[in-house]
C-alpha positions in Angstrom: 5.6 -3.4 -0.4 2.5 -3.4 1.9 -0.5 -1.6 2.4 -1.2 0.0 5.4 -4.7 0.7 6.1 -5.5 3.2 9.1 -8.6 3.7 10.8 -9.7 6.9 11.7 -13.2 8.6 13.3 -11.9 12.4 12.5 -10.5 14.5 9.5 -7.7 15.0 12.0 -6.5 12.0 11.8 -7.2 11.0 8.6 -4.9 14.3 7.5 -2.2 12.7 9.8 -2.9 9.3 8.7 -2.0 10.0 4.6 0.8 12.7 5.6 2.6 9.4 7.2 2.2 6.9 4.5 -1.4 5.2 4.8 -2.2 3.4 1.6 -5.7 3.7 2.5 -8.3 5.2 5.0 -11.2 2.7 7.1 -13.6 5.4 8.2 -15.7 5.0 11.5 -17.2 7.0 14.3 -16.9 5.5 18.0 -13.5 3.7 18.0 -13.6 3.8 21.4 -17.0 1.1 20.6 -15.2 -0.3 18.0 -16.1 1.7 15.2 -19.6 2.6 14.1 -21.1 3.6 10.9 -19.4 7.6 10.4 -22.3 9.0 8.7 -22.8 11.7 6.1 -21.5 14.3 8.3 -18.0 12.9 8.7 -17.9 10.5 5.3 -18.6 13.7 3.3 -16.2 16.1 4.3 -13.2 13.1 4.5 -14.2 12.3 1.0 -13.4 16.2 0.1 -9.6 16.2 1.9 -8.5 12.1 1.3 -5.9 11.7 -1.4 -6.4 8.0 -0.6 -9.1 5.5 -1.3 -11.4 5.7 1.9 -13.4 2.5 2.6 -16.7 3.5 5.4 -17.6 1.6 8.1 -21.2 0.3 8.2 -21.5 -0.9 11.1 -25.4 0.5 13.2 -24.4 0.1 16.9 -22.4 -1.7 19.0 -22.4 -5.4 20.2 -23.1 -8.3 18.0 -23.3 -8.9 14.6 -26.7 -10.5 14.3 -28.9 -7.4 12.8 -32.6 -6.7 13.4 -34.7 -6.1 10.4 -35.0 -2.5 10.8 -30.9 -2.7 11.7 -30.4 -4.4 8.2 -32.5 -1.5 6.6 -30.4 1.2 7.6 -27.2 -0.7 6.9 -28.8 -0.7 3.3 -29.2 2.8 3.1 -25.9 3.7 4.1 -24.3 1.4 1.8 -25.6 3.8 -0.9 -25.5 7.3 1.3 -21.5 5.7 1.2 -21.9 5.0 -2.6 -23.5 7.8 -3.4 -20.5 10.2 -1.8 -18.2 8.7 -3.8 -16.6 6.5 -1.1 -14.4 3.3 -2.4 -16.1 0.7 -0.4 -17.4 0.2 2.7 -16.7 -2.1 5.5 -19.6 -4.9 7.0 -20.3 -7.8 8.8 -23.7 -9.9 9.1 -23.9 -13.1 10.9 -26.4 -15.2 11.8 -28.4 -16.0 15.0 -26.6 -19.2 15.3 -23.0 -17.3 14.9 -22.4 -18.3 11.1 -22.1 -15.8 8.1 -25.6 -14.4 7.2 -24.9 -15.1 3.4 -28.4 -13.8 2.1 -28.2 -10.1 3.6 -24.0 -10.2 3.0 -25.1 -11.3 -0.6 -27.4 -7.9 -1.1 -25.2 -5.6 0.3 -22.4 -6.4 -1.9 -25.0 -6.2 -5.1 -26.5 -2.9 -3.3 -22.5 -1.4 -3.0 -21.4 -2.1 -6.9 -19.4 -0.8 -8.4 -17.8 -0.2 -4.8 -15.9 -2.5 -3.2 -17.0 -4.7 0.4 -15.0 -5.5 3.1 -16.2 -8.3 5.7 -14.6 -7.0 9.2 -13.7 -9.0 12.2 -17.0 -10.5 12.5 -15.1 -13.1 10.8 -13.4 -13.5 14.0 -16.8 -14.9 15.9 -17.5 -17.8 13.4 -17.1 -21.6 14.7 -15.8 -23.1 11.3 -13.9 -20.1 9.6 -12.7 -22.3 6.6 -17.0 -22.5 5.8 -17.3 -19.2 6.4 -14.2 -17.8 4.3 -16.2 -19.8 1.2 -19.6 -17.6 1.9 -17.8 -14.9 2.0 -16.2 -15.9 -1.4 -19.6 -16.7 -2.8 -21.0 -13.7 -1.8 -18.7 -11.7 -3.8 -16.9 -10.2 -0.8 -13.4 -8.6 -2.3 -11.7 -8.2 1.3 -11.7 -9.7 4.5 -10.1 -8.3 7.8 -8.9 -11.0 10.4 -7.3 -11.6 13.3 -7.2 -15.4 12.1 -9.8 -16.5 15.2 -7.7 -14.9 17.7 -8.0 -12.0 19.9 -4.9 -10.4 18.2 -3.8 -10.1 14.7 -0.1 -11.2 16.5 -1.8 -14.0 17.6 -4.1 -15.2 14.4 -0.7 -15.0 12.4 -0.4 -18.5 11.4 -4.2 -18.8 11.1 -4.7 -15.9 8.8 -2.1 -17.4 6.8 -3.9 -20.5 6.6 -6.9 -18.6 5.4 -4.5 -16.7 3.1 -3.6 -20.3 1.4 -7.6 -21.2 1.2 -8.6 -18.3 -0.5 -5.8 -18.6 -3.4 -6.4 -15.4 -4.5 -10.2 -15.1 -4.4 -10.6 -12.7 -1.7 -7.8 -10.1 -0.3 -7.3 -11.2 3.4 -6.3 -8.6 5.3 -4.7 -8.9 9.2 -5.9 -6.9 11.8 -6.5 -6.3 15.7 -3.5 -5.0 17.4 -1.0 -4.2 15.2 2.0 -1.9 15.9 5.1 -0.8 14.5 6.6 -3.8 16.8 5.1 -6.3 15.6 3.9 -5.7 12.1 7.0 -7.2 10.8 6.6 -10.8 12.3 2.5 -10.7 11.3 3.4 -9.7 7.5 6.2 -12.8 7.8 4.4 -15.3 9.1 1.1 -14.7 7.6 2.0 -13.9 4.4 -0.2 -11.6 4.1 0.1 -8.0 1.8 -2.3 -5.6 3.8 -2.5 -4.7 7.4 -5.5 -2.6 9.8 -4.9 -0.5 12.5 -5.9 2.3 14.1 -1.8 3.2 14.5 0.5 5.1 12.4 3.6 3.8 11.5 6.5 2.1 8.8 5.9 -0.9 7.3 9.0 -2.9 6.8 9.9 -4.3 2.9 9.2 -7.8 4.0 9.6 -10.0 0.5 
């Protein structure tokens, strides 16, 4: 069966989120920018109510993924504000200038986050040469990444994040996110192979075998 990973910016909806089956909780602020970094105010008392592993976004503002020294500093200190709440992993994305994976600051955040787990988010999306990238990411010690396979829609990316799926032979989880919905979540699990799903909707997951 799959995993269905929901992300929420509220206890609300993380309540409602584990009530309805979600295997696991991605924990932002600011959906509305895409999800931000939920800080200790939010990540603390989600950590007290979630029966489910909750992974927390570290993400500073909004825009791009290329991080300022001082940006990179506080992404550091909430990777162990995050660890040191108990949370399961958190969820980040560095690139470089140039648009490829920043492998040197993706490198000491995963170090800086054991025995937690690291996510790489759709960042991934923005690279030119994805099958490079997916081999930093590897080499960085990355455990998941989320992808919409390139494409503006997990729907989309199906074929490619199966692709990826096939490159990674069981190195990294790949994950498929960015628009799924109860309508199309079967087709995206069939034809990208993949056992874990993102969204920021509730729903069944069909036994696709």
């Amino acid at each position: 069966m799959a995993l269905l990973e929901v992300c929420v910016d509220s206890i609300a909806r993380l309540r409602e989120a584990q009530s309805k089956g979600a295997g696991r909780i991605e924990l932002c602020s600011r959906l509305d920018l895409g999800g931000l970094s939920p800080g200790q105010a939010l990540l603390g008392p989600a950590l007290g109510v979630a029966r489910i592993p909750v992974h927390a976004m570290v993400r500073p503002r909004e825009g791009d993924f290329a991080y300022s020294a001082a940006e990179f500093a506080r992404m550091e200190r909430e990777v162990e504000e995050a660890k040191g709440l108990g949370a399961a992993a958190v969820v980040l994305g560095i690139l470089a200038t140039d648009g490829r994976i920043d492998g040197t600051r993706t490198r000491a955040l995963v170090l800086a986050a054991r025995p937690m787990s690291v996510t790489f988010h759709r960042a991934f999306d923005e690279v030119a040469d994805p099958a490079a990238a997916l081999e930093e990411l590897i080499e960085a010690g990355v455990d998941r990444l989320l992808t919409a396979g390139g494409k503006g829609s997990a729907f989309d990316g199906r074929r490619r994040t199966r692709d990826l799926l096939e490159r990674a032979r069981g190195r990294i989880v790949v994950m498929a996110g960015g628009g799924i919905r109860g309508g199309n979540v079967g087709e995206i699990l069939a034809d990208s192979g993949v056992s874990e799903v993102h969204s920021s909707a509730i729903f069944p997951l069909p036994d696709v075998r």
